[in-house]
C-alpha positions in Angstrom: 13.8 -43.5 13.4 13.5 -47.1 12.9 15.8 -47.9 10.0 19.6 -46.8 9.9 20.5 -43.6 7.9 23.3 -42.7 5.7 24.7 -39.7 7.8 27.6 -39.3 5.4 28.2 -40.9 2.1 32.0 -40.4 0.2 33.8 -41.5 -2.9 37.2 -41.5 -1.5 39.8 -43.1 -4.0 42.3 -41.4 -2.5 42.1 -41.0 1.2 44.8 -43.1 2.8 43.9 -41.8 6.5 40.3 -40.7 7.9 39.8 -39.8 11.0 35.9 -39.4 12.2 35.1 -37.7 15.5 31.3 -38.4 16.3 29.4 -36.7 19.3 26.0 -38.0 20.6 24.2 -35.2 21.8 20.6 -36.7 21.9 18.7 -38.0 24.5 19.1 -41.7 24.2 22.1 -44.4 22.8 22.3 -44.9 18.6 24.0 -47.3 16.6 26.8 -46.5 14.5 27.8 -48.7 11.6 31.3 -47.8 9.0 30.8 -49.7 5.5 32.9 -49.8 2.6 33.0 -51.1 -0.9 35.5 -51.1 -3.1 32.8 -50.7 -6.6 29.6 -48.7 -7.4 28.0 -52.4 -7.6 29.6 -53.9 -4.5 28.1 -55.0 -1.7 28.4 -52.9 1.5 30.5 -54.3 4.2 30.7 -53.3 8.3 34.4 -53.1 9.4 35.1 -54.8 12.0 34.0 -54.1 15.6 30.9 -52.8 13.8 27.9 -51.6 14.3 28.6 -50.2 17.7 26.5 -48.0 20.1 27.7 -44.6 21.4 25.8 -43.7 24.8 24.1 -40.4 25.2 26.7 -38.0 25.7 29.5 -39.5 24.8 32.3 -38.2 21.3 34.1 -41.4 19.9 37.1 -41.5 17.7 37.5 -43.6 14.8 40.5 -43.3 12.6 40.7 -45.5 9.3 44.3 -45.9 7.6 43.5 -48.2 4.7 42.1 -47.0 1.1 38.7 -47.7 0.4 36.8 -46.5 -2.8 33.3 -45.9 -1.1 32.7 -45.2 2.7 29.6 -44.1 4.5 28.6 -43.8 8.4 25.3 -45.3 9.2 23.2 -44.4 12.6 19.8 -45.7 14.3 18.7 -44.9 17.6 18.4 -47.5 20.0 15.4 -46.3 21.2 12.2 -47.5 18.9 10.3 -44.5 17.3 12.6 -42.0 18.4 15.4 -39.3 16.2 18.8 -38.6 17.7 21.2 -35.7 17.6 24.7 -35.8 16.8 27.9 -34.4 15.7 30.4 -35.9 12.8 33.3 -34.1 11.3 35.7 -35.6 8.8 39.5 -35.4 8.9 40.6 -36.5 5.5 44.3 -36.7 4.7 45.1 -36.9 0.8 48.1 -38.6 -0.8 
């Protein structure tokens, strides 16, 4: 697609570690953006390092250690007018 998608959207007051392993199984490179806000009504901000592109093939790693209220995982292919297919799954360690 042409616009970024919300792959995975969480309330996660209390999530102290996440740890995010995304595969890119499609045919061509996508974008992959982490935001979090801290209110319903706040503004959605990239962490650092972020957006960043995972080639075709390729399973990346992310592990967060701070608390944030709201997170979500955004993608877009890099590729004008065309879908991906991927892989996340969510580690989530409650304290």
């Amino acid at each position: 697609s042409d616009a970024y998608s919300d792959i995975f959207l969480r309330h996660m007051p209390n999530y102290i570690r996440n740890s995010f392993i995304f595969t890119n199984d499609g045919s061509n490179s996508i974008n992959v953006d982490i935001q979090h806000r801290e209110t319903s009504s706040s503004t959605w901000r990239s962490r650092a390092t972020f957006p960043q592109t995972i080639a075709t093939g390729d399973t990346v790693f992310y592990t967060i250690n701070e608390i944030h209220h709201f997170t979500r995982f955004r993608v877009i292919s890099t590729t004008t007018g065309s879908s991906s297919t991927f892989e996340l799954q969510w580690i989530g360690v409650n304290v």
